[in-house]
C-alpha positions in Angstrom: 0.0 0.0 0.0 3.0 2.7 1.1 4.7 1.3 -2.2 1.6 2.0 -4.2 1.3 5.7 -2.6 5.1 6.7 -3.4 4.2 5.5 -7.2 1.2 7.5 -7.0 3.0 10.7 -5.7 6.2 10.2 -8.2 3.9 10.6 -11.2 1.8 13.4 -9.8 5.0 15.3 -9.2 6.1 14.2 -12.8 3.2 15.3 -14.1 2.9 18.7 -11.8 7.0 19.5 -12.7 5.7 19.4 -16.7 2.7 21.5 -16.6 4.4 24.0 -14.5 7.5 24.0 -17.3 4.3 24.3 -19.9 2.9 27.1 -18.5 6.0 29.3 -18.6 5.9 29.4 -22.4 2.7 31.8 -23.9 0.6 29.5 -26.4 -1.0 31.7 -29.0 -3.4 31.2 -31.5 -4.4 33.2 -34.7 -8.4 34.3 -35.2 -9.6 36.4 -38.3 -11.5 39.3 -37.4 -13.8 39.6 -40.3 -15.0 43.5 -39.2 -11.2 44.1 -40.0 -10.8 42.0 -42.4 -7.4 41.1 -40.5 -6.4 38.0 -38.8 -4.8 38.5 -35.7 -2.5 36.9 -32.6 -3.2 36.5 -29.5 -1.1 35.0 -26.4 -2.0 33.5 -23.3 -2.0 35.7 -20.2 0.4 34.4 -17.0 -1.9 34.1 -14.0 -0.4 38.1 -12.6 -1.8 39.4 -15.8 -5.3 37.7 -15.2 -5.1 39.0 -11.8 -4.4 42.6 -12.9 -7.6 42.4 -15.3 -9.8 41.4 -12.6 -8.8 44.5 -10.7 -9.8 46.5 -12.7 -12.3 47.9 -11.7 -14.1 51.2 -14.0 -17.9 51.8 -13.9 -17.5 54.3 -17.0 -16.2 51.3 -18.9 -17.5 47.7 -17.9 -15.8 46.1 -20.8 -12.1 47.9 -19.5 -10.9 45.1 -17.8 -11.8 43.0 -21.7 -10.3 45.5 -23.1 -7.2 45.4 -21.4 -6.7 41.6 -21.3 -7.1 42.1 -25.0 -4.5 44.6 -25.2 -2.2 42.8 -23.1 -2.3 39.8 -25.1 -2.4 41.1 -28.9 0.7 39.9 -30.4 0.3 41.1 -34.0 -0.8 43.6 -34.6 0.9 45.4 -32.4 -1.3 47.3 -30.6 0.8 49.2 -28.2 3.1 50.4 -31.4 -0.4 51.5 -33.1 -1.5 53.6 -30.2 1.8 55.3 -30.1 2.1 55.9 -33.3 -1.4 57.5 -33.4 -1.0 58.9 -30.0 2.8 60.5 -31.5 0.9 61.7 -34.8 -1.8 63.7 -33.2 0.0 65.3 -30.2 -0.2 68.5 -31.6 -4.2 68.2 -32.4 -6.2 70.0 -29.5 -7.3 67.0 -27.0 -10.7 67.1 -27.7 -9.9 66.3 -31.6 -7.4 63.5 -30.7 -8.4 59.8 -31.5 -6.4 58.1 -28.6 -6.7 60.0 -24.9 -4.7 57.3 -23.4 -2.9 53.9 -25.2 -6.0 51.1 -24.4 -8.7 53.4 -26.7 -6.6 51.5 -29.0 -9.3 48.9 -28.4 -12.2 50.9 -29.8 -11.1 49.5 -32.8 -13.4 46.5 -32.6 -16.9 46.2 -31.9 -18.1 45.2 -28.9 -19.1 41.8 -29.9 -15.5 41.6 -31.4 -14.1 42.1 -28.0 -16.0 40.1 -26.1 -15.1 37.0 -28.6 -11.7 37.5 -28.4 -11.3 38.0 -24.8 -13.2 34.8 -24.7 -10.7 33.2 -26.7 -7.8 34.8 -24.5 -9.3 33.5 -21.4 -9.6 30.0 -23.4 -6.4 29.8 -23.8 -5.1 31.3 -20.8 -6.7 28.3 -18.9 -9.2 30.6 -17.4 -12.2 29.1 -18.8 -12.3 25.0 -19.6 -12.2 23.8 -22.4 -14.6 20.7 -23.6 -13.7 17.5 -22.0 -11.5 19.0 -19.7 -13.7 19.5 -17.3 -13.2 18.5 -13.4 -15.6 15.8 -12.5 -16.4 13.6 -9.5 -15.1 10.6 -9.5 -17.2 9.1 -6.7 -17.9 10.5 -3.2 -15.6 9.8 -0.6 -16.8 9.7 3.3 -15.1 10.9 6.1 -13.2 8.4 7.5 
């Protein structure tokens, strides 16, 4: 029984030792964006960067915290270049003619619907929401012994 326990515990650490190593690399995926005509790169958020997003906390703006996961894991385009850029080319505009009053109105760029699709991919992919068959389920219930 003891034998069968140190077996049981060697793999779970095997396994626990490769998902952490797994997780340190960003997966990414590519989605078209058909309102853009543009396919586009995202990257999985690390577990700080979800926690960031769900402090955000703006009753102006319910979809900020979306918006900012977005933003934080566009890879191409490159969002935070674009809002510079834009921000850069209209600095001299008066601010109530600029496009960009800070670097996430970057994100008005897609429709709402857009955003909310592809910060549901993010969170896919960043583990946050399950994917199908990879769900946790019950086994069997256990009693207290």
């Amino acid at each position: 029984m003891a034998e069968n326990k140190k077996s049981l515990l060697a793999e779970f650490s095997r396994k626990a030792m490769q998902r952490l190593q797994d997780k340190k690399a960003h997966k990414k995926q590519v989605l078209h964006v058909p309102g853009l005509e543009q396919d586009i790169t995202i990257r999985s958020l690390t577990y700080n960067e979800i926690a960031e997003c769900n402090e955000i906390d703006d009753s102006t703006d319910r979809g900020r915290s979306d918006k900012y996961g977005v933003y934080l894991a566009m890879v191409e385009p490159d969002l935070k270049a674009a809002a510079k850029e834009i921000m850069e080319a209209e600095a001299d505009l008066p601010l109530e003619e600029r496009t960009l009053h800070e670097p996430l109105d970057i994100m008005n760029v897609f429709e709402i619907f857009e955003l909310n699709q592809i910060a549901a991919a993010v969170m896919k992919l960043s583990g946050v929401i399950g994917g199908q068959g990879k769900d946790v389920t019950a086994v069997n219930e256990l009693k207290n012994s």
